[in-house]
C-alpha positions in Angstrom: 0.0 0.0 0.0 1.1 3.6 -0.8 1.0 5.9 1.7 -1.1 8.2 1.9 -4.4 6.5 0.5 -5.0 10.0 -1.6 -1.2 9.5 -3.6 -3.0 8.6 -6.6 -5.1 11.5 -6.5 -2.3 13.6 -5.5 -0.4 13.1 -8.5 -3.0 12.7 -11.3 -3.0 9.5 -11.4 -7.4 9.5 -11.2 -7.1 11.1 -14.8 -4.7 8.7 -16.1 -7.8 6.1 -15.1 -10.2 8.2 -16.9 -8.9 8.6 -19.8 -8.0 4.7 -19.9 -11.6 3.9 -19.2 -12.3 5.8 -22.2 -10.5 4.0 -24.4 -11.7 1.0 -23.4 -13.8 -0.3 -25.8 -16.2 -2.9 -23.6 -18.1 -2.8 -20.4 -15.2 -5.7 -19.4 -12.6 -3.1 -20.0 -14.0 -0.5 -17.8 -14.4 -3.0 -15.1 -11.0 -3.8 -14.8 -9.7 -0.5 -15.2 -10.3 0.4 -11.5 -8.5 -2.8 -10.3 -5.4 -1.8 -11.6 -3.2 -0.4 -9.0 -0.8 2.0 -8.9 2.7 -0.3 -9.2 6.3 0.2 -7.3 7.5 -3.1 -8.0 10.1 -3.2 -10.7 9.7 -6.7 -12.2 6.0 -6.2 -11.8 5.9 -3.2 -13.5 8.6 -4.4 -16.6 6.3 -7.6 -17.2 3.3 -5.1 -17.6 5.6 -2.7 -20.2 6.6 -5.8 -22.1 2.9 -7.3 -22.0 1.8 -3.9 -23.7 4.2 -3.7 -26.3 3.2 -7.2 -27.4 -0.5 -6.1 -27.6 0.1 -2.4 -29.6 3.0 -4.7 -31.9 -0.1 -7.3 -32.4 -2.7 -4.8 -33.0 -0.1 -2.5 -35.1 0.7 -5.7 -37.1 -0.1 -5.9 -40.6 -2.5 -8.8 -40.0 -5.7 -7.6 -38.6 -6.1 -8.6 -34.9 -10.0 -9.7 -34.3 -10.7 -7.0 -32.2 -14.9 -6.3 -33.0 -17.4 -8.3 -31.9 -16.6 -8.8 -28.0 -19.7 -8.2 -25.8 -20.3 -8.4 -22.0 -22.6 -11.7 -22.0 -21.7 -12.5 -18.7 -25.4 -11.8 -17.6 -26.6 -13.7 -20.4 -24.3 -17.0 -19.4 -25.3 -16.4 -16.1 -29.2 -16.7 -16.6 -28.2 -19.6 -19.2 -26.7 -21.4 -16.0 -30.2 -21.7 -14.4 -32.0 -25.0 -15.3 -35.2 -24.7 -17.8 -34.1 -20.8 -18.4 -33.9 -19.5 -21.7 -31.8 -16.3 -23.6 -33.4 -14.2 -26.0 -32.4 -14.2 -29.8 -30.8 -11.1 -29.2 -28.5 -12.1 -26.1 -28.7 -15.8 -27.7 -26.7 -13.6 -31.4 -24.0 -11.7 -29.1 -22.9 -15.1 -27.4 -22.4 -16.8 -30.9 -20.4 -14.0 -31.9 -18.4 -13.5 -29.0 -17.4 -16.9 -28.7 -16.6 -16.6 -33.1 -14.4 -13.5 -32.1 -12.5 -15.2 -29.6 -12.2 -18.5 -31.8 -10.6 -15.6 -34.3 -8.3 -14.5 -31.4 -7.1 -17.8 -30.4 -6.3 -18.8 -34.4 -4.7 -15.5 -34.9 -2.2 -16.1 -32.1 -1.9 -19.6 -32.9 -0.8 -19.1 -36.8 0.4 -15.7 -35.7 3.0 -16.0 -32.8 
């Protein structure tokens, strides 16, 4: 923990946040933004540098990263759970195509890297 609990705040940080959950570009994203922490630890914070600049070199690539098509179903799955309930056509469409982007994801990085 950094001391005080306003350091963050103190130092801009809080905008740095907003403007991140901006970017984001799904519900899931803006979720996690405010679990990221504020980071002192050296090899902690190089493994998060070099885990970005393997996303921004795979979305810069020339090949097309499969990006679109990600929605927050995890309402959707969780109603599904429930014996004898059903998900509308609607809901029923954004799973399908979630789970087709993320089958695109994982053959991307598969043929990829």
């Amino acid at each position: 923990m950094i001391y005080p609990d306003t350091f963050e705040y103190k130092i801009g940080f809080h905008a740095v946040r907003q403007r991140l959950e901006a970017l984001c570009l799904s519900t899931l994203g803006r979720a996690e933004v405010p679990r990221m922490a504020f980071m002192t630890d050296f090899d902690t914070i190089r493994h998060s540098l070099d885990a970005t600049a393997e996303m921004l070199a795979i979305i810069g690539g020339e090949n097309n990263f499969p990006l679109a098509g990600i929605h927050d179903i995890t309402g959707s799955l969780r109603r599904a759970r429930v014996q004898g309930a059903t998900v509308s056509a609607a809901e029923f469409h954004e799973i399908r195509r979630t789970l087709r982007t993320l089958a695109d994801i994982e053959t991307f990085l598969r043929t990829s890297y």
